[in-house]
C-alpha positions as CSV (number, residue, x, y, z in Angstrom):
1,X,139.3,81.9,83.9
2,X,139.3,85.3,86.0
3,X,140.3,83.5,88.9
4,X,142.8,81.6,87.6
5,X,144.6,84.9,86.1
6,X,143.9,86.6,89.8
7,X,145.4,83.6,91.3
8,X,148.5,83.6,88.8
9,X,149.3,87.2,89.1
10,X,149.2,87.0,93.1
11,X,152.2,84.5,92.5
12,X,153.9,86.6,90.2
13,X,153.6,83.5,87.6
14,X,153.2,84.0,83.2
15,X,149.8,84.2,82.2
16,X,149.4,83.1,78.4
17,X,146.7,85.2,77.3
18,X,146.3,83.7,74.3
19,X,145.9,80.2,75.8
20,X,143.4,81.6,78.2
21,X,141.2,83.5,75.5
22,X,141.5,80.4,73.2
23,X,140.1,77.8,76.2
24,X,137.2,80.8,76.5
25,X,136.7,81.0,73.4
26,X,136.5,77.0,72.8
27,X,133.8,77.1,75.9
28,X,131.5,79.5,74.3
29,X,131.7,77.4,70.9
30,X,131.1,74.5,72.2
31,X,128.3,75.6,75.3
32,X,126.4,76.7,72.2
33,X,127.0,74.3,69.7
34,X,127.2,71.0,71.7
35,X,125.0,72.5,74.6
36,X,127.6,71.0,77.2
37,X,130.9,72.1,78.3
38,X,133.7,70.1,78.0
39,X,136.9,69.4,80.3
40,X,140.4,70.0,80.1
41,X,141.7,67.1,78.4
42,X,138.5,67.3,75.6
43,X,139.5,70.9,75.5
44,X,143.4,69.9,74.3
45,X,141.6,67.7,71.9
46,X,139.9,70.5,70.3
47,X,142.8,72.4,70.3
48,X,144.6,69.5,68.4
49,X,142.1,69.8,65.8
50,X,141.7,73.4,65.9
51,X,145.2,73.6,64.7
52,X,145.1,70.8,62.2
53,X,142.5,72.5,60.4
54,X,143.9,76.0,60.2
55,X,147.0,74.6,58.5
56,X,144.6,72.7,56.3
57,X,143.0,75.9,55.5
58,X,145.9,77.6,55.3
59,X,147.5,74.9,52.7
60,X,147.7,74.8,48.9
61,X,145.8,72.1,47.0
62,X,146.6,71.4,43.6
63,X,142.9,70.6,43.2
64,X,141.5,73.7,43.9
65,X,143.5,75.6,41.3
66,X,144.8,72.9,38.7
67,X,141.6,70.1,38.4
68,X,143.8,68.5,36.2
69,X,146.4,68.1,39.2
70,X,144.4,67.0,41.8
71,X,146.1,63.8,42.0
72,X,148.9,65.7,43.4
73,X,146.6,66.4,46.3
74,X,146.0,62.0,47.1
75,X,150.0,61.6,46.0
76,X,151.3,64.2,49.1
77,X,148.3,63.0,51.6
78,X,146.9,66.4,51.4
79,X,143.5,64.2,50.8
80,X,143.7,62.3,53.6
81,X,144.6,65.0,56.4
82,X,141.0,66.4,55.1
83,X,139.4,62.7,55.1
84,X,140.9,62.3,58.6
85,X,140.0,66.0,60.4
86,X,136.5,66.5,58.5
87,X,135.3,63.9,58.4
Protein backbone atom coordinates (compact mmCIF):
# COMPACT_ATOMS: atom_id res chain seq x y z
CA UNK A 1 0.00 0.00 0.00
CA UNK A 2 2.86 2.53 0.98
CA UNK A 3 4.49 1.92 -2.15
CA UNK A 4 1.80 2.23 -4.28
CA UNK A 5 0.92 5.82 -2.65
CA UNK A 6 4.86 6.67 -3.05
CA UNK A 7 4.63 5.54 -6.51
CA UNK A 8 1.34 7.50 -7.29
CA UNK A 9 2.45 10.73 -5.77
CA UNK A 10 5.88 10.56 -7.86
CA UNK A 11 3.48 10.78 -10.92
CA UNK A 12 1.43 13.41 -9.64
CA UNK A 13 -1.66 10.85 -9.97
CA UNK A 14 -5.11 10.88 -7.23
CA UNK A 15 -4.71 8.74 -4.46
CA UNK A 16 -8.23 7.57 -2.96
CA UNK A 17 -7.49 7.35 0.56
CA UNK A 18 -10.44 5.91 1.38
CA UNK A 19 -10.08 3.05 -1.11
CA UNK A 20 -6.63 2.45 0.09
CA UNK A 21 -7.45 2.38 3.92
CA UNK A 22 -10.59 0.27 3.02
CA UNK A 23 -8.33 -2.61 0.88
CA UNK A 24 -6.00 -2.35 4.38
CA UNK A 25 -8.38 -2.55 6.39
CA UNK A 26 -10.23 -5.67 4.39
CA UNK A 27 -6.43 -7.35 4.64
CA UNK A 28 -6.20 -7.19 8.32
CA UNK A 29 -9.85 -8.59 8.65
CA UNK A 30 -9.46 -11.19 6.68
CA UNK A 31 -5.37 -12.23 7.54
CA UNK A 32 -7.03 -12.71 11.02
CA UNK A 33 -10.19 -14.13 10.45
CA UNK A 34 -9.60 -16.32 7.35
CA UNK A 35 -5.75 -16.73 8.19
CA UNK A 36 -4.95 -16.04 4.39
CA UNK A 37 -4.88 -12.93 2.37
CA UNK A 38 -6.87 -12.56 -0.48
CA UNK A 39 -6.29 -10.94 -4.03
CA UNK A 40 -7.59 -8.12 -5.86
CA UNK A 41 -10.51 -9.39 -7.55
CA UNK A 42 -11.65 -11.42 -3.98
CA UNK A 43 -10.97 -8.14 -2.40
CA UNK A 44 -13.83 -6.25 -4.93
CA UNK A 45 -15.91 -9.13 -3.86
CA UNK A 46 -15.71 -8.20 -0.37
CA UNK A 47 -16.21 -4.91 -1.07
CA UNK A 48 -19.53 -5.82 -3.02
CA UNK A 49 -20.66 -7.28 0.08
CA UNK A 50 -19.33 -4.96 2.44
CA UNK A 51 -21.59 -2.38 0.90
CA UNK A 52 -24.65 -4.61 0.59
CA UNK A 53 -24.65 -5.15 4.12
CA UNK A 54 -24.22 -1.61 5.44
CA UNK A 55 -27.37 -0.58 3.43
CA UNK A 56 -28.92 -3.61 4.88
CA UNK A 57 -28.02 -2.37 8.28
CA UNK A 58 -28.70 0.88 7.43
CA UNK A 59 -32.46 -0.10 6.13
CA UNK A 60 -35.88 -0.08 7.86
CA UNK A 61 -37.71 -3.45 8.44
CA UNK A 62 -41.13 -3.44 9.13
CA UNK A 63 -40.33 -6.59 11.26
CA UNK A 64 -38.19 -5.14 13.64
CA UNK A 65 -40.62 -2.46 14.84
CA UNK A 66 -44.24 -3.67 13.66
CA UNK A 67 -44.16 -7.84 14.16
CA UNK A 68 -47.43 -7.57 12.88
CA UNK A 69 -45.94 -6.06 9.61
CA UNK A 70 -43.31 -8.21 8.88
CA UNK A 71 -44.76 -9.41 5.85
CA UNK A 72 -44.04 -6.11 4.40
CA UNK A 73 -40.41 -7.09 4.86
CA UNK A 74 -40.93 -10.74 2.28
CA UNK A 75 -43.51 -8.34 0.00
CA UNK A 76 -40.52 -5.52 -0.77
CA UNK A 77 -37.63 -8.38 -0.85
CA UNK A 78 -36.13 -6.86 2.17
CA UNK A 79 -36.05 -10.74 3.36
CA UNK A 80 -34.39 -11.97 0.67
CA UNK A 81 -31.39 -9.28 0.37
CA UNK A 82 -30.68 -10.74 4.12
CA UNK A 83 -31.24 -14.52 2.93
CA UNK A 84 -28.90 -13.74 0.01
CA UNK A 85 -25.86 -11.61 1.92
CA UNK A 86 -25.97 -13.63 5.35
CA UNK A 87 -26.47 -16.39 4.57
Amino acid sequence: MIKDIINKSAKSEVINLSRAIFLLVNRIICRAGFGKNYEELEERRFDKVFKEAQEIAGAFYFGDHFPLLGWIDKLNGMKSRIDKNFS
